[in-house]
C-alpha positions in Angstrom: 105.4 142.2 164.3 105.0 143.8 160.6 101.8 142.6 158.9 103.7 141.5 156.2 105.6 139.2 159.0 102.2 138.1 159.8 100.8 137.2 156.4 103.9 135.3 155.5 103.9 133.7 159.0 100.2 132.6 158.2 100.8 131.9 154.7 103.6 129.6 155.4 101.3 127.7 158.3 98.0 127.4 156.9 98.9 126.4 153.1 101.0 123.3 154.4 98.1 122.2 156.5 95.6 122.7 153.5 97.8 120.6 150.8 97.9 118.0 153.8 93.9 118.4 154.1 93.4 118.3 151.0 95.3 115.3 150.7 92.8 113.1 153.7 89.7 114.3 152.3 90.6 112.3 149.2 90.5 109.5 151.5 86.8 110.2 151.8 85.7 110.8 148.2 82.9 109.0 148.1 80.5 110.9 150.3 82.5 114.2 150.9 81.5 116.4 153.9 79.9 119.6 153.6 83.1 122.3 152.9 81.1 124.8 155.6 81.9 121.9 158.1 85.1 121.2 156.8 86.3 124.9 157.4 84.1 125.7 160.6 86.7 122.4 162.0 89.8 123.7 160.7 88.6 127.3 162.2 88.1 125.3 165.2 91.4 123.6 165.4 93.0 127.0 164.9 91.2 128.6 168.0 92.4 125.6 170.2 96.2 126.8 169.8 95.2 130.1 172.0 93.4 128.1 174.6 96.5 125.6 175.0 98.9 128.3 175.6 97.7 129.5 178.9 97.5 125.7 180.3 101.1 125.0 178.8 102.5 128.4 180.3 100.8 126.5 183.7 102.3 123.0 183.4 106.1 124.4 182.6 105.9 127.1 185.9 104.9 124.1 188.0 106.5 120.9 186.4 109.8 122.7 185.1 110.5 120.9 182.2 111.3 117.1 181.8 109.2 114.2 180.6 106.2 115.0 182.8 105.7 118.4 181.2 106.1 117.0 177.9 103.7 114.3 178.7 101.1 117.5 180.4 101.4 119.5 177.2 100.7 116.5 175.1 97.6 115.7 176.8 96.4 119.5 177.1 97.0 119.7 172.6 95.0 116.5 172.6 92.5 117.0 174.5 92.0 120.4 173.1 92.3 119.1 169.2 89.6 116.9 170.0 87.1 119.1 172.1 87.5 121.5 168.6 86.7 118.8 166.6 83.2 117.8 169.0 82.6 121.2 169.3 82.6 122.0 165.1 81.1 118.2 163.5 81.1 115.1 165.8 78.2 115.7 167.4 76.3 117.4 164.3 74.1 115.5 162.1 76.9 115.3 159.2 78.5 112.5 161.6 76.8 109.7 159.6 79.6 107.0 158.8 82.5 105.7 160.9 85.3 107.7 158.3 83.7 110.7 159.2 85.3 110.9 162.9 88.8 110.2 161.2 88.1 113.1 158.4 87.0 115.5 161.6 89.7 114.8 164.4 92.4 115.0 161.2 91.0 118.3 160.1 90.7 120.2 163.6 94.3 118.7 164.3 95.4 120.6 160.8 94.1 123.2 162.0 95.4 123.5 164.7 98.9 122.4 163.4 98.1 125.2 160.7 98.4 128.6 163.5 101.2 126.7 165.5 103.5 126.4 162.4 102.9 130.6 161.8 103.7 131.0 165.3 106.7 129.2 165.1 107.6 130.8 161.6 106.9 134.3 163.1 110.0 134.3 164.7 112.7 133.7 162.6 110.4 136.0 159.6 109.9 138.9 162.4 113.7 138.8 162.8 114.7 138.9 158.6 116.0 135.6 159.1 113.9 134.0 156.0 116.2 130.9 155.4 115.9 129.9 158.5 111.9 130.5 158.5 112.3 128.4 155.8 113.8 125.8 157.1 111.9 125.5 159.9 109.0 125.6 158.0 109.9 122.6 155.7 110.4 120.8 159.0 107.4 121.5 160.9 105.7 120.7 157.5 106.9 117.1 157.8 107.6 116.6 161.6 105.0 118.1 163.7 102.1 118.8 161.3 102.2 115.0 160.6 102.5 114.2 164.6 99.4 116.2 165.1 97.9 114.3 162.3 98.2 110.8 163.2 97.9 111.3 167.2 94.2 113.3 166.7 93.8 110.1 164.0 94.1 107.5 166.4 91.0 109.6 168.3 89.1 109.8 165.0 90.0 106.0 164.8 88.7 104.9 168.1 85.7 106.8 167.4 85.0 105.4 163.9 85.4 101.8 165.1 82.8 102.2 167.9 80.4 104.1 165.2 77.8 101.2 165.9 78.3 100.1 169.1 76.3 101.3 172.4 76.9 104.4 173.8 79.1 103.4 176.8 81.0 101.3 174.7 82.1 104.3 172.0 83.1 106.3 175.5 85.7 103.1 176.4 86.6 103.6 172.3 87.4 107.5 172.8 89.4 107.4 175.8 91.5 104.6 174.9 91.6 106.7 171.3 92.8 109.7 173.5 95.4 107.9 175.4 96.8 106.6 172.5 96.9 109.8 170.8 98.8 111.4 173.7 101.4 108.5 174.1 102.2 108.7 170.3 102.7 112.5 171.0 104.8 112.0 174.1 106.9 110.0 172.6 107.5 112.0 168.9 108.7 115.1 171.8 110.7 113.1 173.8 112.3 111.8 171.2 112.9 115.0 169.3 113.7 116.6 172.0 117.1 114.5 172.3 118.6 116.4 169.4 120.7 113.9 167.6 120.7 112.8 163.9 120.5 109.3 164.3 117.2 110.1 166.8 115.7 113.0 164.2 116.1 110.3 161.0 114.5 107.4 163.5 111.8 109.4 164.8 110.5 111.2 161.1 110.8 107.3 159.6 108.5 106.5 162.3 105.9 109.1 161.8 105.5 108.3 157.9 105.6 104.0 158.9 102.4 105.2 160.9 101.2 107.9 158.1 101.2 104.6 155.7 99.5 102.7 158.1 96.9 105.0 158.6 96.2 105.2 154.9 96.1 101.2 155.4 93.3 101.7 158.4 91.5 104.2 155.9 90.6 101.2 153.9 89.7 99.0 156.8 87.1 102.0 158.0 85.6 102.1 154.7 84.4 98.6 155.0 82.8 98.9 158.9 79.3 97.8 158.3 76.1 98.5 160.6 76.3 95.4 163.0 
């Protein structure tokens, strides 16, 4: 691959992913996180993508495709997303209000979604076809950058509705948050995976119906008191 096949690859990746970024930490005005935390999760989300591969490459060789290996490689992206995001902020000292695990878990999954997308784009660049590049740019911009958005939300949600509860309970919250993120991301492959317009209409209307309603739950976080 050319380095400027690279840059462009990266460019078209990682700029999508910071409009969207930029677009949730609005959501969080009030009391901002510290940008060096902010970037040190994105940075994290990003390393996750080499650590899935590996584990992905494992699933495929010994499931051979079909649901269950979309439902493995779902869980392994999850999982991942959110060890980035524990490993970078939730368990710093800047984790002081319930938004904040929402504003983490959407940034490392941005990340995350960020090298993915140049990954994907490297292909079609590395091979002159820049239409197509394109094209698959503008969907993964709307499709799977917003997938990996609202399944690690549903993680940073679980985690920002237990904020005050006792430990044991926020572990019930995260692994029911987990679960939930994986199903939502089964389901958005599965379904994409069928290859039909009808299906690829159905399935992006879905994603921005839950995209709204996680604008929705923004507000209801906002008002979680000490209890």
């Amino acid at each position: 691959m050319s380095g400027s096949t690279l840059f462009y690859a990266l460019l078209g990746g990682i700029l999508p992913a910071l409009l969207w970024l930029w677009f949730w930490l609005k959501e969080d005005s009030r009391r901002p996180e510290p940008r060096g935390m902010i970037l040190r999760t994105f940075l994290a989300g990003m390393a996750a993508v080499p650590l899935v591969v590996p584990f992905e490459k494992i699933a495929s060789a010994y499931l051979g495709g079909g649901p269950a290996t979309i439902l493995v490689w779902a869980a392994i992206e999850e999982v991942f997303k959110y060890g980035a995001a524990i490993f970078a902020a939730l368990r710093s000292r800047f984790m002081d209000e319930p938004i904040d695990g929402v504003i983490y878990c959407i940034t490392a999954a941005l990340g995350f979604a960020a090298l993915e997308n140049a990954l994907f784009l490297s292909g079609p660049l590395g091979n002159g076809e820049f239409l197509r590049g394109f094209i698959t740019g503008d969907l993964r911009f709307v499709g799977a950058t917003l997938l990996h958005t609202v399944s690690s939300a549903a993680i940073g949600g679980s985690i920002a509705l237990s904020f005050y509860k006792h430990r044991r309970i926020k572990l019930e919250y995260h692994v029911v948050g987990v679960m939930i993120a994986i199903l939502l991301h089964s389901v958005f492959n599965f379904l994409i995976l069928q290859r039909t317009d009808g299906n690829f209409f159905f399935v992006f209307g879905f994603v921005w119906t839950v995209v709204l309603a996680l604008i929705l739950f923004f507000e209801r976080i906002k008002r979680i008191k000490t209890e």
